[in-house]
C-alpha positions in Angstrom: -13.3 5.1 -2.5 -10.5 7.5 -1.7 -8.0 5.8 0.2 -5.1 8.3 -0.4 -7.8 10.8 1.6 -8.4 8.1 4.4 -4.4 7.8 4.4 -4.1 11.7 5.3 -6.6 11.8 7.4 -5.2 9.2 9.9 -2.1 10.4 9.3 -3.0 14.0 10.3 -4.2 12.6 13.8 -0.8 11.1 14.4 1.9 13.9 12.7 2.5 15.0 16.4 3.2 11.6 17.5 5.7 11.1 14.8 6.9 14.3 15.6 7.7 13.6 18.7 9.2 10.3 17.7 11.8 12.0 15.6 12.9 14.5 18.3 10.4 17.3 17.8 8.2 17.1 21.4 9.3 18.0 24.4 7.0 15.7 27.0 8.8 12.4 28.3 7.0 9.6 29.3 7.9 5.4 31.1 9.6 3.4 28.8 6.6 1.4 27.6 6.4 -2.8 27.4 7.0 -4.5 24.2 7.7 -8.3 23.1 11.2 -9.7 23.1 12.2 -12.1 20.1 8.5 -11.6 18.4 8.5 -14.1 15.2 7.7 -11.8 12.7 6.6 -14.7 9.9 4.2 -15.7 12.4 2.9 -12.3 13.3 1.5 -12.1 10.0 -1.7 -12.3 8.8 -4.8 -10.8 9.5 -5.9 -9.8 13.5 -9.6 -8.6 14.8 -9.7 -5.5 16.5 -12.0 -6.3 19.1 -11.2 -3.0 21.9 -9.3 0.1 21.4 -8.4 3.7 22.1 -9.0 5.2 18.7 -7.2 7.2 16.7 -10.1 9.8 14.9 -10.3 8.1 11.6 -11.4 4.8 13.6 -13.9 5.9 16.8 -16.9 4.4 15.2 -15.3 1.4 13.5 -17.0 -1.6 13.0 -16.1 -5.2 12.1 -12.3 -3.8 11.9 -9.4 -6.4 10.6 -6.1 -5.1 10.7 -3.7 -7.5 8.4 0.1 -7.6 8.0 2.1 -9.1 5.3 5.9 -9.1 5.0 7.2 -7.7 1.8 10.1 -8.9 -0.1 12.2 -5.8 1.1 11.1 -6.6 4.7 8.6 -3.8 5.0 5.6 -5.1 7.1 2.7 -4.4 4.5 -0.6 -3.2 6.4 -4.3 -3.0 5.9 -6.7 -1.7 8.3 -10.3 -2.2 6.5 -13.3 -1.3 8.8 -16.7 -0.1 8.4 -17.4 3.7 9.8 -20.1 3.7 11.7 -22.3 0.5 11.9 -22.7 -2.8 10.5 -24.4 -2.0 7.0 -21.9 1.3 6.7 -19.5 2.2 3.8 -16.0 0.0 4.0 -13.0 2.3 5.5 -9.3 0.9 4.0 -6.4 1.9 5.3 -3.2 1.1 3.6 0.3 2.5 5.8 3.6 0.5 6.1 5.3 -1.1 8.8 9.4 -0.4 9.2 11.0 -2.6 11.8 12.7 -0.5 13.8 15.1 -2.8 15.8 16.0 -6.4 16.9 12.9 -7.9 18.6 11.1 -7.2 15.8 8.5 -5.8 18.1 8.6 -1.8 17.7 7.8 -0.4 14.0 7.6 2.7 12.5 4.2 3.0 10.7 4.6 4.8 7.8 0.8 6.5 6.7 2.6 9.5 4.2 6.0 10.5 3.7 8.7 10.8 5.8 6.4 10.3 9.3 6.3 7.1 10.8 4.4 6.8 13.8 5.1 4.4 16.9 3.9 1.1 17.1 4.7 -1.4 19.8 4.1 -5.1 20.0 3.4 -5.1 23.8 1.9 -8.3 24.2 1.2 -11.6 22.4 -0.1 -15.2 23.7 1.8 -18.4 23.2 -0.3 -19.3 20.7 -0.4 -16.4 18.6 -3.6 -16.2 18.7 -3.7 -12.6 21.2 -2.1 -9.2 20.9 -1.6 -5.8 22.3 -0.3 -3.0 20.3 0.7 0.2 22.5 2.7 3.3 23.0 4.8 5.2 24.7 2.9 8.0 25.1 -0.1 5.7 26.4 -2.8 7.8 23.9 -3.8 4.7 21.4 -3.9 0.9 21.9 -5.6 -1.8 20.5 -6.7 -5.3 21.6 -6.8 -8.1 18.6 -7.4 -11.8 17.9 -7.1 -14.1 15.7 -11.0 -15.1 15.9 -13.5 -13.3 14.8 -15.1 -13.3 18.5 -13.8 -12.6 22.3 -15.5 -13.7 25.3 -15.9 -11.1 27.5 -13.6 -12.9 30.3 -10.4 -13.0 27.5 -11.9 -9.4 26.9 -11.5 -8.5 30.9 -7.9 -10.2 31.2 -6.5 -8.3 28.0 -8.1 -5.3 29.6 -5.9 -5.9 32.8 -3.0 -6.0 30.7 -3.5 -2.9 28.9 -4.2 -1.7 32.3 -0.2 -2.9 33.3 1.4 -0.9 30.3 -0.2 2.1 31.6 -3.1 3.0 30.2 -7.1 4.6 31.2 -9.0 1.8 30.7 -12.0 3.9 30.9 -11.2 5.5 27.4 -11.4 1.6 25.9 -14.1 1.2 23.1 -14.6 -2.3 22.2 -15.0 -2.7 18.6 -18.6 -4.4 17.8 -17.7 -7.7 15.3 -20.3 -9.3 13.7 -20.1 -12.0 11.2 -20.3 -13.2 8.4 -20.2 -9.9 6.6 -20.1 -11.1 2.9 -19.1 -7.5 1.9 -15.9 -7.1 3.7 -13.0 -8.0 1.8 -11.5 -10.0 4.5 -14.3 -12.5 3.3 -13.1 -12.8 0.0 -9.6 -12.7 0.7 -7.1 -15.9 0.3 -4.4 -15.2 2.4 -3.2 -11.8 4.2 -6.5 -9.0 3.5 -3.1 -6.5 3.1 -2.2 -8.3 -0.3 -5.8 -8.8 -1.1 -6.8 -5.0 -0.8 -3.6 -4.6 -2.7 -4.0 -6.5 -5.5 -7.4 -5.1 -5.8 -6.2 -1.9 -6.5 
């Protein structure tokens, strides 16, 4: 499996993004919505993808887990682990880091290859923890995750409406088809966050 391909690939798809993050585009956009006082600790762990706009490495992902895990220099560790294209396909890993970028701990700079990091916005999360929305600015990718491997489609409709609020085409939502168990995917295996299992794979 070549992940360092995988890694470019995604990154490709958002170099003008991070561009434009570090001063290089031109286009302004709304301030866009993100958490205020986000526990980070808590945040951790591993989410289900269950709707998104996709970036082009992930328009056909299935059974998609994005985890985070805080490292000891306070990076946010990431795995994005997927499979392309149906439920029996080949496992997609994705391995960028998270740099907290200021005090409510809610917008990052994802880091896929050196020195880009694109946006990434904690725009919404439930009481429990269980819910979240990550957005931004420009209102081109977003993705709707849980805790549980399933959504009903009413939790489905209301995080819609949100992601609706932040500004975004709702029409151009995918949601992501989860089915499980998948005694294949390493989130299975995993005890603790899938980013330090994938990692200590390696």
């Amino acid at each position: 499996m070549d992940r360092s391909g995988r890694r470019r690939g995604l990154g490709l798809v958002l170099i003008g993004s991070a561009l434009a993050a570090l001063g290089f585009g031109c286009a302004s956009y709304p301030p866009q919505r993100q958490v205020e006082g986000l526990d980070l600790p808590r945040f951790m762990g591993d989410w289900y993808v269950q709707a998104h706009i996709p970036t082009g490495t992930e328009e056909d992902a299935y059974n998609g887990v994005e985890s985070y895990a805080l490292g000891d220099d306070g990076r946010v560790l990431t795995s994005y682990v997927f499979r392309d294209g149906g439920f029996d396909a080949k496992l997609e890993v994705l391995e960028p880091v998270g740099f907290v970028s200021d005090d409510s701990n809610a917008k990052w700079g994802m880091r896929f290859f050196w020195p880009f990091r694109a946006e990434y916005l904690v725009s919404h999360i439930d009481a429990d923890y269980s819910e979240t929305i990550i957005a931004r600015t420009k209102r081109d990718y977003v993705w709707i995750m849980t805790r549980a491997p399933e959504i009903s489609d009413e939790r489905l409709e209301a995080l819609t409406a949100i992601v609706a609020e932040l500004g975004y085409d709702v029409t151009k939502l995918r949601r992501v088809p989860q089915q499980w168990p998948d005694a294949g995917h390493p989130v299975t295996e995993a005890e603790g966050p899938l980013a330090l299992h994938t990692r200590a794979a390696d």
